[in-house]
C-alpha positions as CSV (number, residue, x, y, z in Angstrom):
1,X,-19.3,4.0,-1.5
2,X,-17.1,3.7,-4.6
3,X,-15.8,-0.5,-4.7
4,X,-12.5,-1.1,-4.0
5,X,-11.5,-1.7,-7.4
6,X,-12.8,1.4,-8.6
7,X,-11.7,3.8,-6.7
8,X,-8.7,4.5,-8.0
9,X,-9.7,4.3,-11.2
10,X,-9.1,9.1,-11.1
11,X,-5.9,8.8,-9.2
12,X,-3.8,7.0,-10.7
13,X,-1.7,10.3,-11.8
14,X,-1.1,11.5,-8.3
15,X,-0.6,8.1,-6.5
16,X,2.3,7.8,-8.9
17,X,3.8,11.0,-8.7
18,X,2.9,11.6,-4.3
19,X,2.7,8.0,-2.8
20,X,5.6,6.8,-0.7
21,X,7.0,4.4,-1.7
22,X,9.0,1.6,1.0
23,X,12.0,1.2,2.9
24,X,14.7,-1.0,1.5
25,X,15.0,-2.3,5.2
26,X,12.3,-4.6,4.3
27,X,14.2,-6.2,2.2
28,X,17.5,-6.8,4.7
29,X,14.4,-8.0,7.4
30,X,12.9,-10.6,5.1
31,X,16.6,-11.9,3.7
32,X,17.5,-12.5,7.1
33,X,14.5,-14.0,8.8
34,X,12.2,-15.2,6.1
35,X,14.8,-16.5,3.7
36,X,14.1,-14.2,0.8
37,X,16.9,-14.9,-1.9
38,X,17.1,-13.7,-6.3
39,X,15.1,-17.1,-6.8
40,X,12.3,-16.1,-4.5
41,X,8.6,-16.1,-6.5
42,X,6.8,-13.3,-4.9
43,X,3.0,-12.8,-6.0
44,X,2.1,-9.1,-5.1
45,X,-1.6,-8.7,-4.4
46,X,-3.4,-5.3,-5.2
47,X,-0.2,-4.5,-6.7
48,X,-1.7,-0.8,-7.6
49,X,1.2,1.1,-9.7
50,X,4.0,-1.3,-8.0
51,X,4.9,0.7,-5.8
52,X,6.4,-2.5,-3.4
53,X,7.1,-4.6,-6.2
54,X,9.4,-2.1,-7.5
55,X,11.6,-2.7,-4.1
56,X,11.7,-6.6,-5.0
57,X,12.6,-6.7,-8.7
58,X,16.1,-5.7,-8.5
59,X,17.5,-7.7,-5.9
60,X,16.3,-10.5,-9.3
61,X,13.1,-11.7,-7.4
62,X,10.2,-13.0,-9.9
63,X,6.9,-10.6,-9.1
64,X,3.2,-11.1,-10.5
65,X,1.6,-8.2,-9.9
66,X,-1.9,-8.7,-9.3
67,X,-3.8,-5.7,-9.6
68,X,-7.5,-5.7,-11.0
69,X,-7.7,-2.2,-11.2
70,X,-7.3,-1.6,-14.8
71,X,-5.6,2.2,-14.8
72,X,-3.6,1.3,-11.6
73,X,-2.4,-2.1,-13.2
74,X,-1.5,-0.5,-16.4
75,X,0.5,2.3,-15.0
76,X,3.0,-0.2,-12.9
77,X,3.2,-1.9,-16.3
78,X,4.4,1.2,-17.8
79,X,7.1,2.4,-15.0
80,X,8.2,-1.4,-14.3
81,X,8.5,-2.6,-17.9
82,X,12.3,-2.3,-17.3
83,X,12.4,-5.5,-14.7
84,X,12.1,-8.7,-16.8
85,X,11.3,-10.5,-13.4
86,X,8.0,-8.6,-13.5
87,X,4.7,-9.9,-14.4
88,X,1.4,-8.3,-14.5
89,X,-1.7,-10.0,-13.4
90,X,-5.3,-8.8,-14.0
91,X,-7.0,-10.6,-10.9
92,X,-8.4,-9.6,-7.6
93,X,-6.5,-10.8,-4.6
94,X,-9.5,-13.1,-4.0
95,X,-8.7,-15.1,-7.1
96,X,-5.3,-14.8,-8.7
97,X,-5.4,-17.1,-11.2
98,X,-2.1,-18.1,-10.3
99,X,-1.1,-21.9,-9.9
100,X,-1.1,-23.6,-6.8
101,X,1.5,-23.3,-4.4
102,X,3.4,-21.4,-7.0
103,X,4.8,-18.6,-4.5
104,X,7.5,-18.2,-2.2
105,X,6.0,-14.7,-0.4
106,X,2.8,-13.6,-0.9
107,X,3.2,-10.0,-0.1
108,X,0.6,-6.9,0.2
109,X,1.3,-3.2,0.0
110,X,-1.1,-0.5,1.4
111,X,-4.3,-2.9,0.4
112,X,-4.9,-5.4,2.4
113,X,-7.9,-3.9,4.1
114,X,-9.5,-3.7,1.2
115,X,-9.6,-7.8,0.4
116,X,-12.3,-9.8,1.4
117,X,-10.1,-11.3,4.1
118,X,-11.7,-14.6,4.3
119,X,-12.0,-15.5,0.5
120,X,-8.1,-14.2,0.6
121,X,-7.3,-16.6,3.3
122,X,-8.2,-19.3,1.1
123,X,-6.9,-17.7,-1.8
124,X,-3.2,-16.8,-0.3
125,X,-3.5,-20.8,0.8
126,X,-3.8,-22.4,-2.4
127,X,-0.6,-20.5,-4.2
128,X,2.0,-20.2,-1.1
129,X,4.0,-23.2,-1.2
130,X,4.9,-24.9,2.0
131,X,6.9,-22.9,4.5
132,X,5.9,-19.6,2.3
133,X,5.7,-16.3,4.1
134,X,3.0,-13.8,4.0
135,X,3.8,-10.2,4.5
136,X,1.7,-7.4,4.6
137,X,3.1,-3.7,4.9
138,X,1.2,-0.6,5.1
139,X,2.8,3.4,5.6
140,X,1.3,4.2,8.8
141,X,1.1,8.3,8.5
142,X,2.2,9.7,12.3
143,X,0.3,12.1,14.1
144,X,3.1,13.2,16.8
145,X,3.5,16.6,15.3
146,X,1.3,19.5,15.2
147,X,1.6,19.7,11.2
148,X,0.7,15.8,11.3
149,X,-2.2,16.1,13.3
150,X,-3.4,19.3,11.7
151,X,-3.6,17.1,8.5
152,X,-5.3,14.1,10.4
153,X,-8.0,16.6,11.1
154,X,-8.6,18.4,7.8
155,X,-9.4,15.0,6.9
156,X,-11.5,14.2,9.3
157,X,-13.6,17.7,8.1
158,X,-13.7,17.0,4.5
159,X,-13.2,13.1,3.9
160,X,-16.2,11.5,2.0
161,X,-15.7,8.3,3.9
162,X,-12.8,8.4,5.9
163,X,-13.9,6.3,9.0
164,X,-15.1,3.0,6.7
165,X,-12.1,2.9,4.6
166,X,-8.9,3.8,7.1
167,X,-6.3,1.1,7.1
168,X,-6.3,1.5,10.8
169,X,-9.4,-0.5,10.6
170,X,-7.5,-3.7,10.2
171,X,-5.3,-4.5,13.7
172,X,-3.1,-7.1,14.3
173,X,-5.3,-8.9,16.2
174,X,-7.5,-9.5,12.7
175,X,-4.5,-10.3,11.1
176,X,-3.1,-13.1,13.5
177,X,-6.2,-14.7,14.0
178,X,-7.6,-13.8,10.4
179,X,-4.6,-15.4,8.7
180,X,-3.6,-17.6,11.0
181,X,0.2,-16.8,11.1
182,X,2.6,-18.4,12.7
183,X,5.2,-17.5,14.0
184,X,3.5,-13.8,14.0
185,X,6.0,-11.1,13.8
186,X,5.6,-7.5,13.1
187,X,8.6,-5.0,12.4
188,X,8.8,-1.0,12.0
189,X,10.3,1.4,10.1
190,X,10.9,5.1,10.0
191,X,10.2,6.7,6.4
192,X,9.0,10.4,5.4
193,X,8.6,11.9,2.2
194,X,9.2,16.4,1.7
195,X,6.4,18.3,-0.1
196,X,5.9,21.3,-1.8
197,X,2.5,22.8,-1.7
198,X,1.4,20.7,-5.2
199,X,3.2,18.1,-4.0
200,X,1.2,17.9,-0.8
201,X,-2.0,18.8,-2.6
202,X,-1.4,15.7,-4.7
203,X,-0.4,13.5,-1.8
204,X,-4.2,14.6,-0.7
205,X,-5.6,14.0,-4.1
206,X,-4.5,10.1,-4.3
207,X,-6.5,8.9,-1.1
208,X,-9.6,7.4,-2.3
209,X,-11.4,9.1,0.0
210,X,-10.4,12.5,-0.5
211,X,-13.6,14.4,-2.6
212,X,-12.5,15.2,-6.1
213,X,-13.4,18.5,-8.1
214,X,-17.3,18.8,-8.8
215,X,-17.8,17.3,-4.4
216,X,-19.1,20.0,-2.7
217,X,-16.1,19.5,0.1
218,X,-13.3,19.8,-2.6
219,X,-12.6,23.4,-3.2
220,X,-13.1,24.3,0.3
221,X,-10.7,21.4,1.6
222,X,-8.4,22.6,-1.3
223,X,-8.8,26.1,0.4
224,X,-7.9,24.7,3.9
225,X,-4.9,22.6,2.8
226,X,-3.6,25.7,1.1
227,X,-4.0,27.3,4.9
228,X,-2.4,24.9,7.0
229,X,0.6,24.1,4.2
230,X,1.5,28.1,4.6
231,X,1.1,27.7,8.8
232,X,3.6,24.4,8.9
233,X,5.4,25.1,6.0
234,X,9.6,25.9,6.4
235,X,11.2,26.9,3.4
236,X,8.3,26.3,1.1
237,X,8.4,22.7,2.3
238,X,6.7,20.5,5.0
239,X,7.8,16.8,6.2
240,X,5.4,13.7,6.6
241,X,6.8,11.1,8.6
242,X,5.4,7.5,8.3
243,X,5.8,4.2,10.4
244,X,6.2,1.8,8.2
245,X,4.8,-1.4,9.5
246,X,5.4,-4.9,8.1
247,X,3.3,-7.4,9.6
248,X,4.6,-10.8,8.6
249,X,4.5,-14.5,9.2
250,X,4.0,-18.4,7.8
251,X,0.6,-20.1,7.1
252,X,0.0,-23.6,7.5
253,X,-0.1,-24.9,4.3
């Protein structure tokens, strides 16, 4: 199994271009219950392309991204150079180099299952300052339609290592007790993205665990995508719909 740094490393094309990105509800929910204002430091751990920092750095928010993926990193430098409130970080979540209790919400986009969650404990600790807010946020894909779950299952067939890696892994019972949070509070949101048949094929193509060319599953899960896209598929297009789940809350610092 590829580490979690370098797994991405081949993607970083696709994950820019297919990815969802977030709601901007998330920002309305933190501004009213966590205090999130223009002056707010956020450090965004396994920042990837900035996919969530990107939602925070117009309202005038200050965001280190901290990604120590090297092609993932450089690409959000490249489509957030435009934000002066942006600043990149090489650094693993585990050890940010940031200063101590420098941060105002530590906050985690799609990657938190892939931190060593007890050296990132101690880590998120040392930089939040007192009466910071962590928030962690991940696109949940649904799996209430028949499109959905046809997808769910093509992965299933073809995935190199789907089970290990699945955000799912990490509940909120890990979290809460993982992070000690308090008070614990967990919101949702309804978000979808439309595809085209490349567009979908790239949606496939940025999940880490999806085999790339030269795998012995990737043409013929290539060939089965191709087959379910023209079953589902209205108008040359077909909708995935996401729960977007934001999982936030205070440490004790």
């Amino acid at each position: 199994m590829l580490s979690p740094t370098a797994r991405f490393s081949t993607r970083v094309e696709n994950y820019v271009k297919y990815r969802p990105g977030y709601p901007t509800a998330i920002i309305r929910l933190l501004e009213a219950e966590c205090g999130l204002e223009p002056s707010s430091v956020i450090a965004d751990l396994g920042s990837g392309t900035g996919k969530l920092a990107e939602l925070f750095l117009p309202q005038g928010c200050t965001v280190y991204g901290v990604e120590p993926n090297k092609e993932m990193r450089e690409a959000g430098e490249r489509l957030l150079a435009v934000y002066p409130g942006f600043i990149s970080v090489a650094a693993p979540a585990e050890a940010t180099t940031l200063p101590g209790h420098s941060v105002d919400f530590i906050t985690v986009g799609q990657a938190y299952h892939w931190f060593d969650q007890a050296q990132a404990k101690v880590e998120f600790a040392r930089i939040l300052r007192p009466g910071g807010w962590v928030v962690l946020v991940w696109n949940d894909r649904r799996d209430d339609s028949l499109f959905q779950q046809a997808y769910e299952d093509l992965i299933k067939t073809y995935a190199v290592d789907y089970e290990q890696v699945n955000h799912r892994n990490v509940d909120e019972r890990q979290i809460r007790q993982g992070l000690g949070l308090e008070p614990f509070r967990i919101a949702r949101f309804d978000y979808a993205q439309v595809f085209d048949y490349e567009g979908l094929k790239g949606r496939l193509l940025s999940s880490s665990y999806a085999p790339e060319a030269g795998h012995p599953h990737h043409e013929p899960m290539l060939t089965a995508l191709a087959a379910l896209f023209t079953r589902f598929q209205v108008d040359g297009r077909v909708r995935f719909d996401y729960e977007t789940q934001v999982y936030y809350g205070q440490m004790q610092v």
